[in-house]
Structure formats: structure tokens, C-alpha cells
N, CA, C and O atoms as a CHARMM CRD file, in Angstrom:
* protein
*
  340
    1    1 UNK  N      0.83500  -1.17000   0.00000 PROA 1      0.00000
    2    1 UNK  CA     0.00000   0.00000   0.00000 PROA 1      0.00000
    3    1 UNK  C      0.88600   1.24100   0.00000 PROA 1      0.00000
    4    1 UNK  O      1.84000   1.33300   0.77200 PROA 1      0.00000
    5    2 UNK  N      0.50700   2.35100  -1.01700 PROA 2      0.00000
    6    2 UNK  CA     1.11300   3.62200  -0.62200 PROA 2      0.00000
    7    2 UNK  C      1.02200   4.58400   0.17800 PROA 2      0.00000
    8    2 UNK  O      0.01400   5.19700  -0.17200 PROA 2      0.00000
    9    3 UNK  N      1.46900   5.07700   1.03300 PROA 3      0.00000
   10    3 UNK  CA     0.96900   5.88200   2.12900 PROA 3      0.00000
   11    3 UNK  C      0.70300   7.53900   1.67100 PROA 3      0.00000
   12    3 UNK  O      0.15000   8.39900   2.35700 PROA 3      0.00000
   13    4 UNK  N      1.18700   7.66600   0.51300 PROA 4      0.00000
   14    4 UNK  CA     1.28800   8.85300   0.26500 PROA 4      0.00000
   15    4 UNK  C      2.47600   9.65600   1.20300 PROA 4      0.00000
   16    4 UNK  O      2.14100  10.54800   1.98200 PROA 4      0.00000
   17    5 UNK  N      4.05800   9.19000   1.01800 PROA 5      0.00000
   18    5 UNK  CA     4.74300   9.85000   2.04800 PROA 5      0.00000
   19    5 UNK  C      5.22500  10.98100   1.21400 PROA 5      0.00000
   20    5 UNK  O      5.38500  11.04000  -0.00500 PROA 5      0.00000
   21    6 UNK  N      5.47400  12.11300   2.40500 PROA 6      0.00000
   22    6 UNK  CA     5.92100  13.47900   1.47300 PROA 6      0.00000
   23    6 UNK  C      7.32900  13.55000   1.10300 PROA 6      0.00000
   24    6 UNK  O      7.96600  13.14100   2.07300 PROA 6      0.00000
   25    7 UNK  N      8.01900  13.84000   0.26600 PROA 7      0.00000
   26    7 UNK  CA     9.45800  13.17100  -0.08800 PROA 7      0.00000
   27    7 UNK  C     10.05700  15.11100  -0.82500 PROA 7      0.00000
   28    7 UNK  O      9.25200  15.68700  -1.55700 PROA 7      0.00000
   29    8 UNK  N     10.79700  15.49300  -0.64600 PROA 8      0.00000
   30    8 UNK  CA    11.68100  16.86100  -0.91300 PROA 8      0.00000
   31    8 UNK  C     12.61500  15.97900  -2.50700 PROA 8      0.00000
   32    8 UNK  O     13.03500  14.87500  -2.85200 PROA 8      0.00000
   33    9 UNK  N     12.52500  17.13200  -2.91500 PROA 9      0.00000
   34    9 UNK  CA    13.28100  17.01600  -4.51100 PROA 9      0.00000
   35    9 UNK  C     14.40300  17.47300  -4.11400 PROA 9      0.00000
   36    9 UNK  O     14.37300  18.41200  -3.31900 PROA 9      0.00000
   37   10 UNK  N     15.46100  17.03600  -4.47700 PROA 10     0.00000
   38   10 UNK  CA    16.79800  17.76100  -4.19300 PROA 10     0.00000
   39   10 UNK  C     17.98900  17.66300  -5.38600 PROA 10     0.00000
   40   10 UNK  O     19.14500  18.07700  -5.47800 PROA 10     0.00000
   41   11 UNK  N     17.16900  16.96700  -6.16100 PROA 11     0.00000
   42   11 UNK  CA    17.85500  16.58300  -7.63900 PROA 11     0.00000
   43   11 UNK  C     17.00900  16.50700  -9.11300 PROA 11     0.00000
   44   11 UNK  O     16.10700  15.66900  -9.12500 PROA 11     0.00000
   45   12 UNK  N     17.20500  17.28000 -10.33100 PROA 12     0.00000
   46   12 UNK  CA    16.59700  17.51700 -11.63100 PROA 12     0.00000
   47   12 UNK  C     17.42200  17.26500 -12.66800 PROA 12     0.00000
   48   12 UNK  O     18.51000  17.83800 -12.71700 PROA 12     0.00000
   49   13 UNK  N     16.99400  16.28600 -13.74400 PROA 13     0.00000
   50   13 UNK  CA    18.23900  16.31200 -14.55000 PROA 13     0.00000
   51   13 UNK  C     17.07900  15.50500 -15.36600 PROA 13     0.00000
   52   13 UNK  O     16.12400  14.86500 -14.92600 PROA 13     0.00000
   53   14 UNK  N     17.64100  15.84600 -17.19000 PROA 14     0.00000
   54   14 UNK  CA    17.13600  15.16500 -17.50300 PROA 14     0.00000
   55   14 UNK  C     17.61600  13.96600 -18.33600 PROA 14     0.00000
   56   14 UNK  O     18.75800  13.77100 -18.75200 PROA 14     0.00000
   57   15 UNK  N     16.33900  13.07200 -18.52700 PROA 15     0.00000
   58   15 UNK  CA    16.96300  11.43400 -19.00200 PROA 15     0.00000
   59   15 UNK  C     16.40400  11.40800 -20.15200 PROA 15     0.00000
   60   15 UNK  O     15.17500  11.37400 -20.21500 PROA 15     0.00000
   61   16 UNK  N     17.29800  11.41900 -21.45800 PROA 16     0.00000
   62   16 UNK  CA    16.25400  11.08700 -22.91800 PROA 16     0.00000
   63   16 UNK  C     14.96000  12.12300 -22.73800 PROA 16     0.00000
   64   16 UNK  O     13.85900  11.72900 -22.35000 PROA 16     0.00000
   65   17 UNK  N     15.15100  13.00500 -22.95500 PROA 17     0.00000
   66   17 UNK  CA    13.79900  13.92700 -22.98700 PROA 17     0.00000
   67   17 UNK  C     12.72600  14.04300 -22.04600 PROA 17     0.00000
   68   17 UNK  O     11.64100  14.57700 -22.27400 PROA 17     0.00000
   69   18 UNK  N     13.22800  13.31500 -20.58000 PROA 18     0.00000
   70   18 UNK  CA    12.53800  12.85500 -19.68900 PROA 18     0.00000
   71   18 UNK  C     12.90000  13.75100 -17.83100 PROA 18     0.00000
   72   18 UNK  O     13.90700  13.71000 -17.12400 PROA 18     0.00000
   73   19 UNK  N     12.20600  14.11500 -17.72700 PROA 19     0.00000
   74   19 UNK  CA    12.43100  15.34200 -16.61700 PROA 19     0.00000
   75   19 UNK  C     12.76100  14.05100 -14.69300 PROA 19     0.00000
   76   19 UNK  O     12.01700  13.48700 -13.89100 PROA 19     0.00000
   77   20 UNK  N     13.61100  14.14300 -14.79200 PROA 20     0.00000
   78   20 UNK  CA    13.88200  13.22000 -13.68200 PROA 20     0.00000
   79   20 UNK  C     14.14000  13.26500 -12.06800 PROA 20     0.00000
   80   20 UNK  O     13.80000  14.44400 -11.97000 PROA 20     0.00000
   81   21 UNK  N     14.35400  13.03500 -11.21000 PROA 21     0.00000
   82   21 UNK  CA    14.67800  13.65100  -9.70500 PROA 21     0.00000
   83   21 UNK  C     14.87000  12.80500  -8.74300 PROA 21     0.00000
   84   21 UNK  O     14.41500  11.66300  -8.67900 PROA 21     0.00000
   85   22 UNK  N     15.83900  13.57800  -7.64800 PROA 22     0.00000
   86   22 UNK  CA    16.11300  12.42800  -6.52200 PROA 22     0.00000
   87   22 UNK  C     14.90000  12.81100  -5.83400 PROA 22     0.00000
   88   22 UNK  O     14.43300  13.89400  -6.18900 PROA 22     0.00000
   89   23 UNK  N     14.39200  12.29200  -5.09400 PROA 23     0.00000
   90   23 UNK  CA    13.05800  12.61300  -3.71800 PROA 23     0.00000
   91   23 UNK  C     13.91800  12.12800  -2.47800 PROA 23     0.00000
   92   23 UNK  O     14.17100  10.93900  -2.28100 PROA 23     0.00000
   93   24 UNK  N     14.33300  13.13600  -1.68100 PROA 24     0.00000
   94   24 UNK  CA    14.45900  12.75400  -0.06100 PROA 24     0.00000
   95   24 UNK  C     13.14500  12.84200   0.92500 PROA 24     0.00000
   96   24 UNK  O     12.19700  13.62100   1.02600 PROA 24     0.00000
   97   25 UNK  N     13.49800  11.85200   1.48600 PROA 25     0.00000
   98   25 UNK  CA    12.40500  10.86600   2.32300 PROA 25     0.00000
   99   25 UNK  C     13.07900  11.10500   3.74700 PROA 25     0.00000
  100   25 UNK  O     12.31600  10.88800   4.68800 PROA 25     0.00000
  101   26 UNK  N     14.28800  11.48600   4.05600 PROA 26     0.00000
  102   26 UNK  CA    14.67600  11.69500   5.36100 PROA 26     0.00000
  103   26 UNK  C     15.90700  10.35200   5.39400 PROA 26     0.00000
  104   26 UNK  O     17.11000  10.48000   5.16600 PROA 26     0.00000
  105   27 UNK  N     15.32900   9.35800   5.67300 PROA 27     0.00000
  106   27 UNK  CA    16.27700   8.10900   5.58200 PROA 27     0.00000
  107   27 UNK  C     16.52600   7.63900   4.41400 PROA 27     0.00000
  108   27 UNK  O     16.98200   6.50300   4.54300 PROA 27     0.00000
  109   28 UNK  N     16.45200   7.95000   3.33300 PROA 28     0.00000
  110   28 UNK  CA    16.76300   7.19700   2.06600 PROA 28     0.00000
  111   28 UNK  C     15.80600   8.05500   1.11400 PROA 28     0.00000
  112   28 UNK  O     14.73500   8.50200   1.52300 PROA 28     0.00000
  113   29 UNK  N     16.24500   8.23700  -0.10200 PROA 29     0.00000
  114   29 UNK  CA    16.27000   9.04800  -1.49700 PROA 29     0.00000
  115   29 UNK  C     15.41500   7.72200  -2.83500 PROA 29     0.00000
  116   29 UNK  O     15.99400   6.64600  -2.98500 PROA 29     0.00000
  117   30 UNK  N     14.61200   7.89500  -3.33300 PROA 30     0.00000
  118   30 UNK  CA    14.29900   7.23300  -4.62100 PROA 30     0.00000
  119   30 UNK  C     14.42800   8.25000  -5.80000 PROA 30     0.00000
  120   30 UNK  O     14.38000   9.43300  -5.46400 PROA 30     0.00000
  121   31 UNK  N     14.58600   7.97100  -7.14900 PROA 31     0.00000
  122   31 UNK  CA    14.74400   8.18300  -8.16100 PROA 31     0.00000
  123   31 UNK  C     13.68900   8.32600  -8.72700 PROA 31     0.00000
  124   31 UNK  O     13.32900   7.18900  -9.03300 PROA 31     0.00000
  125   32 UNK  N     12.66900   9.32600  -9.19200 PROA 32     0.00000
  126   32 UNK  CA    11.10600   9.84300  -9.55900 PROA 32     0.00000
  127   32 UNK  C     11.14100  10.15200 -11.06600 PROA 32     0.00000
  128   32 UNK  O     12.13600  10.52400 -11.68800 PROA 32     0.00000
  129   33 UNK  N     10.16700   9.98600 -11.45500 PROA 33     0.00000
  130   33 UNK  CA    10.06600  10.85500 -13.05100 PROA 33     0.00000
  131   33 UNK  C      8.94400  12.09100 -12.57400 PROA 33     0.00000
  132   33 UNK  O      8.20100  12.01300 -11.59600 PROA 33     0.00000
  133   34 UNK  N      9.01600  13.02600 -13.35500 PROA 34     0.00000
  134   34 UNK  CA     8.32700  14.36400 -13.11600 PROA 34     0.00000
  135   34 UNK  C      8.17400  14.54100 -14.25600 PROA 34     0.00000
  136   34 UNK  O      8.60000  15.55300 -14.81400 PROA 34     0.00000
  137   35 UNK  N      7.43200  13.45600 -14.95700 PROA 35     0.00000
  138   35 UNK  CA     6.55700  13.49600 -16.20300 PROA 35     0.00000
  139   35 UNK  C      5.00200  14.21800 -15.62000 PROA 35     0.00000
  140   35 UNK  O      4.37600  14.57800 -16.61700 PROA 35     0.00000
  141   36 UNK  N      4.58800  14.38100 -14.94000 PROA 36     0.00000
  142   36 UNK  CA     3.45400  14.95700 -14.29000 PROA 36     0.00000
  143   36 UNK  C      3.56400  16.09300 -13.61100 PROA 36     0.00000
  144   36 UNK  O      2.67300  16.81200 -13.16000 PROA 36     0.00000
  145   37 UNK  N      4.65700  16.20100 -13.57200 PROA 37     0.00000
  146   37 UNK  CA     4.30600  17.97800 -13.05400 PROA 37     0.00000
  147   37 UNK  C      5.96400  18.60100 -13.04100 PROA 37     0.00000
  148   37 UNK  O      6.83900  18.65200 -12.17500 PROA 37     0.00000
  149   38 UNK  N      5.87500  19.02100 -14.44000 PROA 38     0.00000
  150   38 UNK  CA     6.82600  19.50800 -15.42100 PROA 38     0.00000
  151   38 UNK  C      7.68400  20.74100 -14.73000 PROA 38     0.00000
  152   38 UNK  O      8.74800  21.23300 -15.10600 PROA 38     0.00000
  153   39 UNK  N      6.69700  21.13500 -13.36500 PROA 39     0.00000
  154   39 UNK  CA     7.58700  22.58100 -13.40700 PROA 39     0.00000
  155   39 UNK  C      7.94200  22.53300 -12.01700 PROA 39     0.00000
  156   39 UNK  O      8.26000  23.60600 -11.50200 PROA 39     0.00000
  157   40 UNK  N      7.94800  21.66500 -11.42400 PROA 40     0.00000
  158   40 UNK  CA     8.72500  21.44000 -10.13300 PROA 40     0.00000
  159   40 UNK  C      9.76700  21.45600  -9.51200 PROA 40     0.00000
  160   40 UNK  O     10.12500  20.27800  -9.49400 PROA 40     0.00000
  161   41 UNK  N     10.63400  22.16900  -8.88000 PROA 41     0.00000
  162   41 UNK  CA    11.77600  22.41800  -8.75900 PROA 41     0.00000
  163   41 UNK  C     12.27400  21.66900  -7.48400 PROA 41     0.00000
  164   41 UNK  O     11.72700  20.98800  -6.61600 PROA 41     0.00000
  165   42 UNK  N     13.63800  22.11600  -7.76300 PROA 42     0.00000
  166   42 UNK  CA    14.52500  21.39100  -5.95000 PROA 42     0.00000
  167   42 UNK  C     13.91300  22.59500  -5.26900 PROA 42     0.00000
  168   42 UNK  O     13.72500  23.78500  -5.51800 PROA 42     0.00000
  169   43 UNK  N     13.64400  21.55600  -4.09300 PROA 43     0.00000
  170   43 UNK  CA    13.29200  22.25800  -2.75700 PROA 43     0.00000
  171   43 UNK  C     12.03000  21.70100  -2.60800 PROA 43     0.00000
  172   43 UNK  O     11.66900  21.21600  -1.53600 PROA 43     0.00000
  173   44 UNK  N     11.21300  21.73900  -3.76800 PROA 44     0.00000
  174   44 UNK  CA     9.51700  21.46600  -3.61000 PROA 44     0.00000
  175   44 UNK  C      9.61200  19.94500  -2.77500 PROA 44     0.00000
  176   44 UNK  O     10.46200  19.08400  -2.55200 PROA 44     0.00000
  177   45 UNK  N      8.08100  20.22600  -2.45600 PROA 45     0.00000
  178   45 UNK  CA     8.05200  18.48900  -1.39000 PROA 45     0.00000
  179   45 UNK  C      6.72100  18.25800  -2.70000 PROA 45     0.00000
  180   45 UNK  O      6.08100  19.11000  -3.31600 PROA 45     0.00000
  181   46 UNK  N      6.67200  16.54900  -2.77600 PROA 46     0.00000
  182   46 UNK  CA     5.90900  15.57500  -3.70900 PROA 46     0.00000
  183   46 UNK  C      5.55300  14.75800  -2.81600 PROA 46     0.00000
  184   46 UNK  O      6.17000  14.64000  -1.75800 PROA 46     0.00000
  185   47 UNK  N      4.28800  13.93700  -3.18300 PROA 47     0.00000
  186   47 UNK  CA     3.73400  12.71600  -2.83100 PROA 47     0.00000
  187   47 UNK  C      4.15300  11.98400  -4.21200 PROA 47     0.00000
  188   47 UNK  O      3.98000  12.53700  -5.29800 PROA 47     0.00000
  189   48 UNK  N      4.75300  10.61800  -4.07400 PROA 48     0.00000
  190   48 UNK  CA     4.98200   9.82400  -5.51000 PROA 48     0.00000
  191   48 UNK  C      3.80300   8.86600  -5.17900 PROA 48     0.00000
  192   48 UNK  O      2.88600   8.83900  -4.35800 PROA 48     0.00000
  193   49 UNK  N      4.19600   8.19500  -6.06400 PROA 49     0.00000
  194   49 UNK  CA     3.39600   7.24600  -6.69000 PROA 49     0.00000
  195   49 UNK  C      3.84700   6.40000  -8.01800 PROA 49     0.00000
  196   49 UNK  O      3.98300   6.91600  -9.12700 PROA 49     0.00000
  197   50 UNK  N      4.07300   4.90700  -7.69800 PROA 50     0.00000
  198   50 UNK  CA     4.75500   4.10300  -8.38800 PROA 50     0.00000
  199   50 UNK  C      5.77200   4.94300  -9.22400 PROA 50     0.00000
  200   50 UNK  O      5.64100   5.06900 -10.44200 PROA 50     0.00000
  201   51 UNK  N      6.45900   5.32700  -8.74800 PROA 51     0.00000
  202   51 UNK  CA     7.76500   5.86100  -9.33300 PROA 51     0.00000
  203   51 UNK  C      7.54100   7.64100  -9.91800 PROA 51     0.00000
  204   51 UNK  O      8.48700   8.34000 -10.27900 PROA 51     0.00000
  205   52 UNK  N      6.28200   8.03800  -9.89500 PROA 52     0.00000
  206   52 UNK  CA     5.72800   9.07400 -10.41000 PROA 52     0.00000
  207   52 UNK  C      5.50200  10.60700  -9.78300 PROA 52     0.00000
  208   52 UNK  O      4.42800  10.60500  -9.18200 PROA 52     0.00000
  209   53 UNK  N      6.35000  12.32000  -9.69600 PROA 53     0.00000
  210   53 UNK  CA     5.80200  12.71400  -8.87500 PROA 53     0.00000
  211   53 UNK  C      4.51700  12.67700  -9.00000 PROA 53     0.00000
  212   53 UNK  O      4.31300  12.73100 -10.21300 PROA 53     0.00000
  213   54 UNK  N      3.26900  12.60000  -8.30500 PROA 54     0.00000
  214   54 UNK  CA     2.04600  13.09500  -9.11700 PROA 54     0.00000
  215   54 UNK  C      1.30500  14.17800  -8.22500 PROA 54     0.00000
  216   54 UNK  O      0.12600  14.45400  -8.44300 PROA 54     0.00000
  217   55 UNK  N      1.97700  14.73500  -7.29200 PROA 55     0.00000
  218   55 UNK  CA     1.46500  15.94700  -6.75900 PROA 55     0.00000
  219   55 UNK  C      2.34200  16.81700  -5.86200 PROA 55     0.00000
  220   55 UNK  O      3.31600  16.33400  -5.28500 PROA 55     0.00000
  221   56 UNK  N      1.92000  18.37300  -5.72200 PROA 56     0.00000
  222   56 UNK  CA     2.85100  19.18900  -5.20400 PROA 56     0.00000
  223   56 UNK  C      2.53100  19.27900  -3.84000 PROA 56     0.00000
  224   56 UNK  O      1.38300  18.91300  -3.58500 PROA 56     0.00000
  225   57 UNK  N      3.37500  19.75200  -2.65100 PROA 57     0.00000
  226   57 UNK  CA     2.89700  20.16000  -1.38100 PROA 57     0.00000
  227   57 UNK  C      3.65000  21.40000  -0.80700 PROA 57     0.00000
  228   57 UNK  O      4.77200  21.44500  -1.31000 PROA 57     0.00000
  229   58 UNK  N      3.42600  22.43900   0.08100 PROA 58     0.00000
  230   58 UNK  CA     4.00200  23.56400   0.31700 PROA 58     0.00000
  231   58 UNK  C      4.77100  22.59700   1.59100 PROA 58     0.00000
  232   58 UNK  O      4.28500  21.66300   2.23000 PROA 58     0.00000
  233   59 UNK  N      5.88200  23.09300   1.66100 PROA 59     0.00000
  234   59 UNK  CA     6.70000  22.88600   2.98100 PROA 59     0.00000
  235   59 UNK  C      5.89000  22.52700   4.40000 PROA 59     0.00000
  236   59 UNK  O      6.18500  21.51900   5.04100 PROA 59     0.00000
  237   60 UNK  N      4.88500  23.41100   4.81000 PROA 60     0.00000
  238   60 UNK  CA     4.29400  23.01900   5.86600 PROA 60     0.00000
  239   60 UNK  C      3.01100  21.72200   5.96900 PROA 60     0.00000
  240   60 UNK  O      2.79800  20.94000   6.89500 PROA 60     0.00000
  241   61 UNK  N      2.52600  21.81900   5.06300 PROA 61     0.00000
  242   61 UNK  CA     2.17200  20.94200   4.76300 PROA 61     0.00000
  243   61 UNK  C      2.62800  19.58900   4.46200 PROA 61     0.00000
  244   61 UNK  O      1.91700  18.58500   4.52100 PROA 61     0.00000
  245   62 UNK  N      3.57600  19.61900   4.21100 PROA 62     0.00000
  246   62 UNK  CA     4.73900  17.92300   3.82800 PROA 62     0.00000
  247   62 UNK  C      5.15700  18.04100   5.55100 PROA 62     0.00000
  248   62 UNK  O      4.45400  17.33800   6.27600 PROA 62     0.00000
  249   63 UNK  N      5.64000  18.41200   5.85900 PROA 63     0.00000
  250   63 UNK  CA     5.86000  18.55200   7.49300 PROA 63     0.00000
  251   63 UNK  C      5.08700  18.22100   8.48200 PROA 63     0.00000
  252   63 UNK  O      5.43400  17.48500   9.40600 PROA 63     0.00000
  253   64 UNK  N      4.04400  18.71700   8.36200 PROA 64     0.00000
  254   64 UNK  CA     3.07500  18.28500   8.86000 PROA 64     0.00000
  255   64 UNK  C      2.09100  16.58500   8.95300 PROA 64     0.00000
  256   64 UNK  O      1.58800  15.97500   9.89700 PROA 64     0.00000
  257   65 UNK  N      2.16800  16.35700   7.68800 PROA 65     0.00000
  258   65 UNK  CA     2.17000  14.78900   6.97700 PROA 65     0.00000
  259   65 UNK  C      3.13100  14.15900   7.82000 PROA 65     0.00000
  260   65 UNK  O      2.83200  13.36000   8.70800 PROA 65     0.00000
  261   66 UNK  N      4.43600  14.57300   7.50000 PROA 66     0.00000
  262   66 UNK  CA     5.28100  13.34500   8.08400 PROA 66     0.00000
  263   66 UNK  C      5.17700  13.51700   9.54700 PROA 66     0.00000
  264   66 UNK  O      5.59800  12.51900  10.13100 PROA 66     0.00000
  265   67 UNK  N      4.70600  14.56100  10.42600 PROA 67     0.00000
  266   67 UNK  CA     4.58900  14.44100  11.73000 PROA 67     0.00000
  267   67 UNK  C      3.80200  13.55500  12.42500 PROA 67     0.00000
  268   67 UNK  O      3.89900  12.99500  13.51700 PROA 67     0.00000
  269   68 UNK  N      2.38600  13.56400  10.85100 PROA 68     0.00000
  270   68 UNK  CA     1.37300  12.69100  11.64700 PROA 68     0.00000
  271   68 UNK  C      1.92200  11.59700  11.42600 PROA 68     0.00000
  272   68 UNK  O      1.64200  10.96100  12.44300 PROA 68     0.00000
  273   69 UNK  N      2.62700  10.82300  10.66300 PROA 69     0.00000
  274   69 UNK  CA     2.67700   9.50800  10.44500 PROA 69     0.00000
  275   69 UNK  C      3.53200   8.87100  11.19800 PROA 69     0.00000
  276   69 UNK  O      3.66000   7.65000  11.11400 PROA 69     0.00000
  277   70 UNK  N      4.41600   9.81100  12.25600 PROA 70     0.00000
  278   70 UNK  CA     5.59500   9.70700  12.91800 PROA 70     0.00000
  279   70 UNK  C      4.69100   9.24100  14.65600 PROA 70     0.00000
  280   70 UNK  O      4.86100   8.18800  15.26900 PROA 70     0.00000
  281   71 UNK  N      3.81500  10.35200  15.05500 PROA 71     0.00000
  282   71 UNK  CA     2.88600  10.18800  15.88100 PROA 71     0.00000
  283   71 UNK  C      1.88400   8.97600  15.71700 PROA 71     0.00000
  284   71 UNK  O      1.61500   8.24000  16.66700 PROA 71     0.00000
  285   72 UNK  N      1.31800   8.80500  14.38200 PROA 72     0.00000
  286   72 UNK  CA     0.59200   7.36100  14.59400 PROA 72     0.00000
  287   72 UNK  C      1.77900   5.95400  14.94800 PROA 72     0.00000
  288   72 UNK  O      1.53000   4.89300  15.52100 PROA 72     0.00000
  289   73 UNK  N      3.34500   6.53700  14.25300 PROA 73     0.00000
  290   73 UNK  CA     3.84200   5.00600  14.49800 PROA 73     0.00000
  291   73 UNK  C      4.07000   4.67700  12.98700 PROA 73     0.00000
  292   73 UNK  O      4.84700   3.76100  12.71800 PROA 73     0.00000
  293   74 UNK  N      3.75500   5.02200  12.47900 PROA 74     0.00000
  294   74 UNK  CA     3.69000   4.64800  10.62700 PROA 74     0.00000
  295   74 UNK  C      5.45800   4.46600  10.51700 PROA 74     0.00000
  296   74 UNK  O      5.75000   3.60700   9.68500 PROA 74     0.00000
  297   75 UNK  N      6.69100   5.12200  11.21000 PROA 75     0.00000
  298   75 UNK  CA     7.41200   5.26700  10.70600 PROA 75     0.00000
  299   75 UNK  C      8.25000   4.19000  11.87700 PROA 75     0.00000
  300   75 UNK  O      7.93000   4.43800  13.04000 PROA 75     0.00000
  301   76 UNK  N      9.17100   3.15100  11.72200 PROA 76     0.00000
  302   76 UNK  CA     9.71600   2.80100  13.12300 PROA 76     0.00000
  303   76 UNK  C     11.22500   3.19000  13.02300 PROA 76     0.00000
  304   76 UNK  O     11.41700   4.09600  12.21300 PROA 76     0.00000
  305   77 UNK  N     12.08700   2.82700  13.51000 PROA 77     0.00000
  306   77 UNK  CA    13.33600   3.44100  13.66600 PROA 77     0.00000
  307   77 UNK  C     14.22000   3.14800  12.42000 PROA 77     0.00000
  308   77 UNK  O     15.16600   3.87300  12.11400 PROA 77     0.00000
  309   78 UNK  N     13.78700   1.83700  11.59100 PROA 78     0.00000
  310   78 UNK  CA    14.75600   1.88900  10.74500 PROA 78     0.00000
  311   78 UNK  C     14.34300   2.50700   9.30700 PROA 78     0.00000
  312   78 UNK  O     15.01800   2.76300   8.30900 PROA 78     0.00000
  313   79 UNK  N     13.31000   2.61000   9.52500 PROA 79     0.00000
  314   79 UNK  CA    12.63000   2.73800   7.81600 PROA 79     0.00000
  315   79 UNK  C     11.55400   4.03900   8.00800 PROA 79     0.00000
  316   79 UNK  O     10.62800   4.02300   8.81900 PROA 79     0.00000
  317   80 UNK  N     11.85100   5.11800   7.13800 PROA 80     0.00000
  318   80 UNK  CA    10.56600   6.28200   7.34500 PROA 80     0.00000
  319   80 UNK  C      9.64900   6.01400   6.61700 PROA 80     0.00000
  320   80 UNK  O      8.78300   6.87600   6.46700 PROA 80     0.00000
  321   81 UNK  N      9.53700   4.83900   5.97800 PROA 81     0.00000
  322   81 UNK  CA     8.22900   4.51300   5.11400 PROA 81     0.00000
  323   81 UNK  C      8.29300   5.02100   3.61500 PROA 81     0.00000
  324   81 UNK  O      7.35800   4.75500   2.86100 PROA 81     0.00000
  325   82 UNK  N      9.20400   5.62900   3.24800 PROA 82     0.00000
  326   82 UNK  CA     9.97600   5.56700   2.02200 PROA 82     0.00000
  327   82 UNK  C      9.24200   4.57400   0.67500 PROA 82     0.00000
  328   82 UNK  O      8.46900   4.77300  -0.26200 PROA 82     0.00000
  329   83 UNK  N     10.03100   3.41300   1.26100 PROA 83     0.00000
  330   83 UNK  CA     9.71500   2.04000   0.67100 PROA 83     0.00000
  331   83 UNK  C      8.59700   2.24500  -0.00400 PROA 83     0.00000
  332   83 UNK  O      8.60500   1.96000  -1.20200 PROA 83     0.00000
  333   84 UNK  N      7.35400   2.79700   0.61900 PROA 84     0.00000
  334   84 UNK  CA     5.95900   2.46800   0.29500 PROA 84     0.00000
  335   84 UNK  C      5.72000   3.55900  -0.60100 PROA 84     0.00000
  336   84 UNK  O      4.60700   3.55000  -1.12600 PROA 84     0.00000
  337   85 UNK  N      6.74700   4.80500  -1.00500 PROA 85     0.00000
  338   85 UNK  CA     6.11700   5.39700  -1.57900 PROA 85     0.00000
  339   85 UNK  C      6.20800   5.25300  -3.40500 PROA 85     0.00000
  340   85 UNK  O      5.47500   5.94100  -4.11600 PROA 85     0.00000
């Protein structure tokens, strides 16, 4: 299941005509396509989806997300839930 975790862009480059990015997650980074939302820059926070950004979030808002999921327990010490996104 995806949790929808909020993940920070900190990398843009592109692949074959293809708009690409690292996503930090806090404990570990995945590799995104930003075929869906073309004008997204480093710094912005994303929710992915199977490899996809497919939506934007303002800073407090991504912050806020990962607080709750930290408070329910969603996240345990070794893994921030990354994985799932």
C-alpha cells in the first residue's frame, strides 16, 4: 500500500527527454520521473506514486504529513516509510 509519504526534490536532470529527480524521504532518497508535473523544482516536497511525482505540497504541509505519520507510528526506527512510496 502507498501511504502517500511526502518526499523533498533535491535533484533535476534530464533522461532522454525525460524530466527526472532524486526525492528525499529523510532516511533514504528514490529516483522519480516528473513526467506529471513539469515545473517542479529542488526544494519542492511531492507525494509519488509508483515511481511518479504526481502531486505538489508547500513545505508546511509535507511537514506536517510526516509528523502525523511519525505520531501514529507509521514510521519505526529503521525505515521512514519511504519504501511504500
Amino acid at each position: 500500500m502507498c501511504l502517500g509519504i511526502p518526499g523533498r526534490v533535491t535533484a533535476i536532470w534530464d533522461a532522454g527527454g525525460t524530466r527526472m529527480s532524486t526525492v528525499d524521504y529523510g532516511n533514504s532518497s528514490k529516483t522519480v520521473c516528473l513526467a506529471y508535473l513539469p515545473d517542479i523544482d529542488v526544494g519542492d516536497y511531492t507525494i509519488v506514486h509508483a515511481g511518479f511525482a504526481i502531486s505538489r505540497l508547500d513545505e508546511a504541509s509535507a511537514l506536517q504529513t510526516r509528523q502525523m505519520f511519525n505520531d501514529l507510528g507509521i514510521f519505526d526506527d529503521d525505515d521512514d516509510g519511504a519504501a511504500s512510496a
